[in-house]
C-alpha positions as CSV (number, residue, x, y, z in Angstrom):
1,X,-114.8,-41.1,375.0
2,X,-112.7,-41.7,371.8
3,X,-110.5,-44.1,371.4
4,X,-107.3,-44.1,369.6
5,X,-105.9,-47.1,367.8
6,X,-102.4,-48.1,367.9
7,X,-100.7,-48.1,364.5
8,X,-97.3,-50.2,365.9
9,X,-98.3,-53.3,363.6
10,X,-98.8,-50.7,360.7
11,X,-95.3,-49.3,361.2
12,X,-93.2,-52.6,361.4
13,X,-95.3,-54.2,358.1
14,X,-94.0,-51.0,356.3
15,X,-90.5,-51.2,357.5
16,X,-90.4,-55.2,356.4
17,X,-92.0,-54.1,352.6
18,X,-89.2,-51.6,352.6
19,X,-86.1,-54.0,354.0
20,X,-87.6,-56.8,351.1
21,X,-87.3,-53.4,348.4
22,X,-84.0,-53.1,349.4
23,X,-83.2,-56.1,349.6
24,X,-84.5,-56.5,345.6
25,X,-82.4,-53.5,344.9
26,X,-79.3,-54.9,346.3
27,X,-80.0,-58.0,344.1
28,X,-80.6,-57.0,340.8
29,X,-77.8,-54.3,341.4
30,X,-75.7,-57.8,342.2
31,X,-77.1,-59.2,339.1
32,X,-76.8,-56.6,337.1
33,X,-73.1,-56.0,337.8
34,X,-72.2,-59.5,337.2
35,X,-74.1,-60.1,333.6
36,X,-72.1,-56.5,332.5
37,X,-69.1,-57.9,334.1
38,X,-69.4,-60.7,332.3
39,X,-70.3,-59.3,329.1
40,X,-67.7,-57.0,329.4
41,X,-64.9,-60.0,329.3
42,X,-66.3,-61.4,326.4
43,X,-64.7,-60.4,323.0
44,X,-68.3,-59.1,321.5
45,X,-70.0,-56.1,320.9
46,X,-73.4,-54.2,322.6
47,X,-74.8,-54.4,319.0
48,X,-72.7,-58.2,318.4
49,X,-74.3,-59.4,322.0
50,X,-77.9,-58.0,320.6
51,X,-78.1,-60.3,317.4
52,X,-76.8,-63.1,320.0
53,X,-79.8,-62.4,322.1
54,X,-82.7,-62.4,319.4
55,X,-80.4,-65.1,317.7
56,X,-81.5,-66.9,320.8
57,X,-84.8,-65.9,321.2
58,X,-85.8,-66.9,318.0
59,X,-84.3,-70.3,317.9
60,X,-86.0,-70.7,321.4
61,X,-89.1,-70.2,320.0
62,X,-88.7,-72.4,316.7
63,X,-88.0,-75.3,318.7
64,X,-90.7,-74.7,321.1
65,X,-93.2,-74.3,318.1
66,X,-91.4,-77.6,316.6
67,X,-92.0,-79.5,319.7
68,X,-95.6,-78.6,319.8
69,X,-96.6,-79.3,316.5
70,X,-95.0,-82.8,317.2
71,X,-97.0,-83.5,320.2
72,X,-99.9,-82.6,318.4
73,X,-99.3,-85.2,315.9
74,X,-98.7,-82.7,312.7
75,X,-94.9,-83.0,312.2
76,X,-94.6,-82.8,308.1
77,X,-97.1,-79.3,308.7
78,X,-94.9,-78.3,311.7
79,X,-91.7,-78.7,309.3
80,X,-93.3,-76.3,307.1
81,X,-94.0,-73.8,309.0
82,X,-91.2,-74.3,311.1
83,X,-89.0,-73.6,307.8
84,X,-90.8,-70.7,307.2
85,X,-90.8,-69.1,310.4
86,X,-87.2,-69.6,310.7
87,X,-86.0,-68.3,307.4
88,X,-88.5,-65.2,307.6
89,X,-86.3,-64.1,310.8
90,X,-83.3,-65.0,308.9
91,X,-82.1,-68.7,309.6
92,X,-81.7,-69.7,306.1
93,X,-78.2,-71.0,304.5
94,X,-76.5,-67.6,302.9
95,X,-72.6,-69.0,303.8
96,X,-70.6,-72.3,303.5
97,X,-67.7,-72.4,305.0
98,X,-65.0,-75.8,303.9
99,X,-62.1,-76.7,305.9
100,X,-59.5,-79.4,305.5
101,X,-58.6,-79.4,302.0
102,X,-55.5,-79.2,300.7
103,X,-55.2,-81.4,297.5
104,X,-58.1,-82.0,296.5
105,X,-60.5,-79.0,294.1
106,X,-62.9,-77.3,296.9
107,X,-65.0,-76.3,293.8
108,X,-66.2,-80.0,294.0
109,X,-67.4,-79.2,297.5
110,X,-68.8,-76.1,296.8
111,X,-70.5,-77.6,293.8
112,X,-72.9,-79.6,296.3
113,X,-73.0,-77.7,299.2
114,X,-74.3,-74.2,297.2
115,X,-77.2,-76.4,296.1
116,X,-78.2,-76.1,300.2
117,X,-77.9,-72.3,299.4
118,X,-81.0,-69.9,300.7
119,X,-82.5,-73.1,302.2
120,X,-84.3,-72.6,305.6
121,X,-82.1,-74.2,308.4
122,X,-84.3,-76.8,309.3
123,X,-84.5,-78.1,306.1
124,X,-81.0,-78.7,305.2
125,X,-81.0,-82.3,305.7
126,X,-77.0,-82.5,306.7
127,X,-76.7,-86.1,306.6
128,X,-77.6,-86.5,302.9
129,X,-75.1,-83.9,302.0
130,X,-72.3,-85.7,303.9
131,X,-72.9,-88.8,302.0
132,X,-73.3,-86.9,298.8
133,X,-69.7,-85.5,299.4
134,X,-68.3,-89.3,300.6
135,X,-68.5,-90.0,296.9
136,X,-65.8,-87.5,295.9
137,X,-63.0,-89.8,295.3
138,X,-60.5,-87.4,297.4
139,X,-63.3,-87.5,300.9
140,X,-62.4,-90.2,303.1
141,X,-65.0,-88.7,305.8
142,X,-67.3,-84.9,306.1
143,X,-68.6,-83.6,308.7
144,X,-71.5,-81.2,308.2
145,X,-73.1,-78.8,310.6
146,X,-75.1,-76.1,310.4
147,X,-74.3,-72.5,313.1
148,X,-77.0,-70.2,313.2
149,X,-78.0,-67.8,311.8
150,X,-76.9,-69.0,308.1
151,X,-73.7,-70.7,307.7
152,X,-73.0,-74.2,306.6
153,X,-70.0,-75.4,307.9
154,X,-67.9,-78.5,306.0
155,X,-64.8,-79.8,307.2
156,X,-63.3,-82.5,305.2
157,X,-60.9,-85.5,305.7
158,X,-58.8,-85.9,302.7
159,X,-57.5,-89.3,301.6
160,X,-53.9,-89.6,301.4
161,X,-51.7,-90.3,298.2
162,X,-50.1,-93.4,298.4
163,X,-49.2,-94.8,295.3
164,X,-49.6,-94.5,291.2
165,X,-51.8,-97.3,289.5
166,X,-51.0,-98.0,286.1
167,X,-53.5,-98.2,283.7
168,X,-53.7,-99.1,280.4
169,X,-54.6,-95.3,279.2
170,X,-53.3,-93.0,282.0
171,X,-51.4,-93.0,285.3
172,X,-54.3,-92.8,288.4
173,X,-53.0,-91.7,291.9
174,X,-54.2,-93.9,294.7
175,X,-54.3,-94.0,298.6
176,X,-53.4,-97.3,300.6
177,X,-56.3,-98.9,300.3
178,X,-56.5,-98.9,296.1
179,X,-58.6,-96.1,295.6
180,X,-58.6,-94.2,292.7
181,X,-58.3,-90.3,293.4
182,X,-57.1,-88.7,290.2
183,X,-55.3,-88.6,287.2
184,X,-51.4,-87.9,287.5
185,X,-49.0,-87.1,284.7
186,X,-45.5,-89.2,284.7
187,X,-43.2,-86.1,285.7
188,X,-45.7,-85.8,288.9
189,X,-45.2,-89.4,289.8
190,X,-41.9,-89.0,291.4
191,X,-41.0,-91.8,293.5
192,X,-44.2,-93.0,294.2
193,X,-44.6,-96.9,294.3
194,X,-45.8,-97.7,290.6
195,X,-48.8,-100.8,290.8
196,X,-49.8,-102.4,287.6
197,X,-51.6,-105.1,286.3
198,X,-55.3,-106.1,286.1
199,X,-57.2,-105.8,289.2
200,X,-54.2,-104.8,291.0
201,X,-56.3,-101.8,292.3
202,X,-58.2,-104.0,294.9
203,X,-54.7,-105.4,296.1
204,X,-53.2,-102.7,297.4
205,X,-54.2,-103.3,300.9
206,X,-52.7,-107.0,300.8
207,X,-49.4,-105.6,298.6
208,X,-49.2,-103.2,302.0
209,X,-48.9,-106.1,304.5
210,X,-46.9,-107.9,302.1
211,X,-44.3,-105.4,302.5
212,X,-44.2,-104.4,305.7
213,X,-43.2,-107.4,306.2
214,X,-39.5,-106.6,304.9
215,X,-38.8,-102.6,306.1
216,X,-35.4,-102.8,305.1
217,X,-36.0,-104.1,301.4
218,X,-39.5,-101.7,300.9
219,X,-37.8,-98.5,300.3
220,X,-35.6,-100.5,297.3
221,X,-39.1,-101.6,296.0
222,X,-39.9,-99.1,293.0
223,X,-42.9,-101.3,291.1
224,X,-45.4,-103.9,292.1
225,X,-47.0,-105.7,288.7
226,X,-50.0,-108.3,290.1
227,X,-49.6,-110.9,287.5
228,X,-52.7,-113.1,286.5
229,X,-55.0,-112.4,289.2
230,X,-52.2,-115.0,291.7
231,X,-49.3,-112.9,292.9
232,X,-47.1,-110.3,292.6
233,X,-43.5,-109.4,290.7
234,X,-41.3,-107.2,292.3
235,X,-39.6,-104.3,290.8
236,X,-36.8,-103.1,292.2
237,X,-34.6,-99.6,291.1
238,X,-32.1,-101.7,289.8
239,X,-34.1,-102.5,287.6
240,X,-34.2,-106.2,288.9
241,X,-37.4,-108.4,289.4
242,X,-38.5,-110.4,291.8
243,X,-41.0,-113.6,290.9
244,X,-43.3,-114.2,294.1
245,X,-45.1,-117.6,294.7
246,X,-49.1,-117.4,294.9
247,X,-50.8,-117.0,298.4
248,X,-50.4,-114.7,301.3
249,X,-48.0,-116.6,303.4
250,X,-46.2,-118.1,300.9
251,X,-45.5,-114.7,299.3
252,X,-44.4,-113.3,302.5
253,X,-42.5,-116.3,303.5
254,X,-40.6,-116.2,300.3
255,X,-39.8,-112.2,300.4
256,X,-38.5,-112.5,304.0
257,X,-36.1,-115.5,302.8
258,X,-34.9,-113.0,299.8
259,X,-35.0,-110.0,302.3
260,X,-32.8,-112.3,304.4
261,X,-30.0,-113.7,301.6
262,X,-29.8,-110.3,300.1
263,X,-28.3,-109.2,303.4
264,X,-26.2,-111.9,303.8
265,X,-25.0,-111.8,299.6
266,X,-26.1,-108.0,298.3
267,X,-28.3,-109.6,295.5
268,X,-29.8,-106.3,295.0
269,X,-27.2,-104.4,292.3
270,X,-25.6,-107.5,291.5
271,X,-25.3,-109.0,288.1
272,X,-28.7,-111.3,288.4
273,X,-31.6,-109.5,286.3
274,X,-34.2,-111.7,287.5
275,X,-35.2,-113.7,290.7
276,X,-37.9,-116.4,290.3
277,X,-39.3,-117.8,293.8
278,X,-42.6,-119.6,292.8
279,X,-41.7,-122.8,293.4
280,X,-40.0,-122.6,296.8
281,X,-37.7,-123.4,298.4
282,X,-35.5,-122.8,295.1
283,X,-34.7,-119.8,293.9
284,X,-34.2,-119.9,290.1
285,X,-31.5,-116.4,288.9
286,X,-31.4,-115.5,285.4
287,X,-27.6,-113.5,284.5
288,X,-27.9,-111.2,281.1
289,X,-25.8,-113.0,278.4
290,X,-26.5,-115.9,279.9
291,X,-28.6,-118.9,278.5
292,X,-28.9,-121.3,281.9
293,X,-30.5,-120.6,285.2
294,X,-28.5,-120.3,288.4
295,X,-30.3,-122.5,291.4
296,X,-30.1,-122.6,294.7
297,X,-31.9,-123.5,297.8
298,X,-31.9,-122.4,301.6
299,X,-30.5,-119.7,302.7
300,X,-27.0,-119.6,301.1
301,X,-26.4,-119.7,297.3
């Protein structure tokens, strides 16, 4: 007699392959819809999305061949080739891009950062450029990057003009802290505080503290001569001058004193041309026309 062999098993294995194909379906379809839905919000292009893509793909696969080569103890070959494999499929330097100038020439920045020009990626050793362009005399800091595929970005921080430094041939704008930025022509000066004498460059930071120790008085304060490598005279737009002792404290000690009487006795656009304070607490005033010193000391004349 034949038998006949049930097929239920059969049946119910087919029907779970076909639930788990569905279930597939259902997933990618999922998928699917929230990649394009994403890709759809974002401001780029099919063809914009497809350079991102092998953008990635690419970079993926430099970095992977990079971090092989170093685990198998060839890094100077695996720079080499990496370079080369990165700037066949297009990741060399063909744009700079400079930000955050506004005084200073970009044609100085330019000038070094076009030597990085058609350089593979990889080898466009950023941190050597940056300290090239901290030599500029206007760069306080850089910061250098490099965005795939082939731009070089720069973005500068520009010193800040503080004061004109008079020198024996020209007129040299500075920032607070004495450095030299460029030459500046007397009608460009303006108001800006006028510094003089030798080595009076490298006091600017101290001639700062010195007067922010007086707010009121500093805005009356047109020139600053360091005299004999000890202390500073005081020019005011008056035309008056103001003798300082030598020393930090004893400077600042004196000014505050002057700062102080001047409020009490408006010396400042008075008849006195000159007040000498280096040997405190006296203040010697010299009067045009006048052979004798006035003298005083404290606080009152």
């Amino acid at each position: 007699m034949a038998r006949i062999k049930r097929g239920g098993q059969g049946v119910r294995r087919a029907a779970k392959a076909s639930n788990r194909a569905a279930g597939a379906r259902r997933a990618r379809a999922k998928t699917s819809g929230f990649i394009d839905g994403a890709m759809s919000i974002l401001p780029f292009t099919e063809e914009q999305w497809s350079r991102i893509w092998l953008a990635a793909i690419i970079g993926g696969a430099v970095a992977l061949a990079w971090v092989i080569a170093n685990l198998a103890g060839v890094p100077a070959m695996a720079h080499a080739q990496v370079a080369l494999l990165a700037s066949d499929a297009g990741f060399e330097v063909r744009h700079v891009r400079v930000t955050g100038t506004s005084r200073m020439d970009e044609r100085q920045v330019y000038a070094r950062a076009l030597a990085q020009r058609d350089q593979p990626m990889p080898q466009v050793d950023v941190e050597a450029l940056r300290a090239e362009l901290l030599e500029l005399p206007w760069v306080a800091d850089a910061r250098v990057s490099v965005q795939l595929p082939e731009t070089l970005a720069i973005d500068i921080i520009e010193r800040t003009p503080h004061a004109v430094l008079e020198k024996p041939d020209r007129l040299m704008l500075i920032d607070a802290s004495g450095v030299e930025l460029e030459p500046i022509a007397r009608d460009k000066a303006g108001e800006r505080l006028r510094i003089s004498g030798p080595g009076a460059a490298k006091q600017v930071p101290a001639l700062e503290t010195l007067l922010d120790a007086v707010p009121a008085l500093r805005p009356q304060v047109e020139a600053a001569e360091w005299v004999g490598n000890r202390r500073w005279n005081l020019t005011f737009k008056t035309g008056q001058v103001l003798a300082l002792p030598e020393g930090a404290d004893e400077s600042a000690s004196a000014l505050v004193k002057f700062a102080r009487i001047d409020g009490q006795n408006r010396l400042i656009g008075g008849k006195v041309a000159t007040f000498d304070m280096r040997a405190p607490p006296r203040i010697y005033m010299r009067v045009p026309g006048r052979g004798d010193r006035i003298e005083f000391e404290g606080a009152n004349p």
